[in-house]
Each structure stands twice: as C-alpha cells, then as structure tokens.
C-alpha positions in Angstrom: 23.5 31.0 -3.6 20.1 30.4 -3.8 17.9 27.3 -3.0 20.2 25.0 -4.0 21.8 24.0 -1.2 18.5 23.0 0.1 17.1 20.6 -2.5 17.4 16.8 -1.8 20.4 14.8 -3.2 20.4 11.5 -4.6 17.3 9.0 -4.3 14.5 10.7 -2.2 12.7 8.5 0.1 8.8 7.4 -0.6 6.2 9.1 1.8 5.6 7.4 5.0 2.0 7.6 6.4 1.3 6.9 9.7 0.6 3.1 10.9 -3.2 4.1 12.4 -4.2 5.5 9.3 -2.9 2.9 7.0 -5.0 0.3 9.6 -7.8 2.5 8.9 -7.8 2.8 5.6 -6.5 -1.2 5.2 -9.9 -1.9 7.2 -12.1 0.2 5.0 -10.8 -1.3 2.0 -11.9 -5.0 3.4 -15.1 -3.8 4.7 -16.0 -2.5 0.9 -14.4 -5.5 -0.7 -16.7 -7.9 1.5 -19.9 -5.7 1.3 -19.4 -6.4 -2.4 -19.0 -10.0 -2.2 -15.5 -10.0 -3.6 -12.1 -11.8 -2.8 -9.2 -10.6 -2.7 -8.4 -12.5 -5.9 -11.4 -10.5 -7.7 -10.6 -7.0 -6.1 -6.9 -7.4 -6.9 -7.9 -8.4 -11.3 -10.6 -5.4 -11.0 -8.0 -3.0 -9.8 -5.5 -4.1 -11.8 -3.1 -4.3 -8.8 -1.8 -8.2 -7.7 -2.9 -10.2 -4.9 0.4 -9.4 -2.6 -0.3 -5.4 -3.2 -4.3 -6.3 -1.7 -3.1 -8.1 1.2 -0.5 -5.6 2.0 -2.9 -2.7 1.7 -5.6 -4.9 3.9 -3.1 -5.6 6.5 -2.9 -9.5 5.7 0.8 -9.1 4.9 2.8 -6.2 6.7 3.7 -3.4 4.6 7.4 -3.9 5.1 7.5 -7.5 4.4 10.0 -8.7 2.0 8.3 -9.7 -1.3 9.4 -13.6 -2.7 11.9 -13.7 -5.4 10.8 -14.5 -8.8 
C-alpha cells in the first residue's frame, strides 16, 4: 500500500506556534521598531507588510481577530 494512506487530505491547516513565543517575539519586534524611532505605519511600508499584519504580529490586535471587510 505504501505511504499513502498516511498523507493529509484536503486543505492542510497553517502551523500554530505557541502563544508565549509569539508574545515574545511580538515584543521584540516593538522593542526594535521603537529603538529605531519608527511607527508602526513606517515599519509596516518598510517591510512591505500592512499596518493590521504589524499590529497583529506586535500583539495590538489578536492574531485570531477577524479582519474588516473591504
């Protein structure tokens, strides 16, 4: 039979990490971004990421929050 009956079916689910390491890293992000005098406005054009994505990786907006329709 082989591996096949192993292999995921249908849409496979995005990696979770764990909350503490997300706050950690959401924290380090902030720290950096104030050291160099940015917003979040500046950091989010420099990365080429939006605003929302910034917040959410900060911690501002929670990572499961629904995003607003367009």
């Amino acid at each position: 039979m082989g591996c096949s009956k192993h292999r995921p079916r249908g849409k496979i689910s995005p990696m979770r990490t764990p909350p503490d390491l997300n706050k950690a890293l959401g924290s380090r992000i902030r720290t950096a971004r104030i050291q160099c005098n940015l917003t979040q406005e500046l950091l989010a054009e420099m990365s080429g990421i939006s605003l929302k994505h910034v917040q959410r990786l900060e911690g501002k907006i929670p990572a499961d929050a629904p995003s607003a329709p367009s």
